[in-house]
C-alpha positions as CSV (number, residue, x, y, z in Angstrom):
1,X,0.0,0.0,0.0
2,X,0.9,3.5,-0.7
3,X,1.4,5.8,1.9
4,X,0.2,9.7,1.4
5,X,2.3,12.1,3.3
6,X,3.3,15.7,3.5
7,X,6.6,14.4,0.9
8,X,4.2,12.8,-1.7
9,X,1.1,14.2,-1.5
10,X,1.8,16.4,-4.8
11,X,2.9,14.2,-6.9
12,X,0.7,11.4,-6.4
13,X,-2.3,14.0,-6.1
14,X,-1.3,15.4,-9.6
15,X,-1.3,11.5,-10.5
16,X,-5.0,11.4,-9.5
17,X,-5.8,14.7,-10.8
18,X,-5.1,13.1,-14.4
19,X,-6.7,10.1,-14.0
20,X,-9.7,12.1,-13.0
21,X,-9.2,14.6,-15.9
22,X,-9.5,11.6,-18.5
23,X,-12.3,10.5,-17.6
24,X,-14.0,13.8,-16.8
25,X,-16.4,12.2,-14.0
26,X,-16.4,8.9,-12.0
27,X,-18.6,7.8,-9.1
28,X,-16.0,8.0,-6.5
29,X,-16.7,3.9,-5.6
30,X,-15.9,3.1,-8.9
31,X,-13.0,5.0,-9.2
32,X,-11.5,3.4,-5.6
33,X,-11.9,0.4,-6.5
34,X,-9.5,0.4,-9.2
35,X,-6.9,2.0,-6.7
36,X,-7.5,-0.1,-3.3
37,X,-4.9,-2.7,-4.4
38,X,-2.3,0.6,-4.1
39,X,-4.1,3.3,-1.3
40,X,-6.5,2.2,1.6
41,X,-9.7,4.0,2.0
42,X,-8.1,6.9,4.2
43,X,-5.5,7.6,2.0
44,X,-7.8,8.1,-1.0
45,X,-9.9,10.0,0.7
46,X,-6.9,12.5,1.6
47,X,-6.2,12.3,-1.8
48,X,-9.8,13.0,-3.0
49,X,-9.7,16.0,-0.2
50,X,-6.6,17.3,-1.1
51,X,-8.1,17.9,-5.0
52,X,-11.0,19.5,-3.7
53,X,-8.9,21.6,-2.2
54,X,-7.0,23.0,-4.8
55,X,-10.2,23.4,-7.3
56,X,-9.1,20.4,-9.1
57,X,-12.0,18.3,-8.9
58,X,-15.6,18.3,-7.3
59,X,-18.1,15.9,-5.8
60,X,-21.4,15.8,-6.0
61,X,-23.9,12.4,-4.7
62,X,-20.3,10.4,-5.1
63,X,-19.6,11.7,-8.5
64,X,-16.1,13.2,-8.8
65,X,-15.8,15.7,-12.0
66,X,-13.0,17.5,-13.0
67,X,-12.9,21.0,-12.8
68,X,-9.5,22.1,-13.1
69,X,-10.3,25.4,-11.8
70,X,-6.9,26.4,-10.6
71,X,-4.5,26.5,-13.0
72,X,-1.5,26.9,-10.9
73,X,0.4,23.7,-10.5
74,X,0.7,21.9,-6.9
């Protein structure tokens, strides 16, 4: 399992972000359960928070869509 810390969260957010931003919108259960052989449930959700943060991505009734809002890089 990957661990999400303060050293990788970037990167492996900005990983996300793009697997997010080819698909333009994925029910969040759908999308974790192509990742939960690599990131437990807490460390996806991080991730997932982490996004919305940054005005990367929002969600909606457990759909995730892209919204790339902020252009400036992590």
């Amino acid at each position: 399992m990957i661990e999400v810390d303060s050293d990788n969260i970037d990167d492996l957010a900005s990983i996300l972000e793009e697997a997010i931003k080819e698909l333009n919108s994925v029910p969040e259960g759908h999308l974790y359960a192509r990742l939960m052989s690599y990131f437990d449930l807490g460390n996806f959700l991080n991730l997932l928070g982490y996004l919305q943060q940054h005005n990367k991505i929002k969600i909606s009734n457990n759909l995730i869509t892209y919204t790339g809002k902020d252009s400036k890089c992590f």
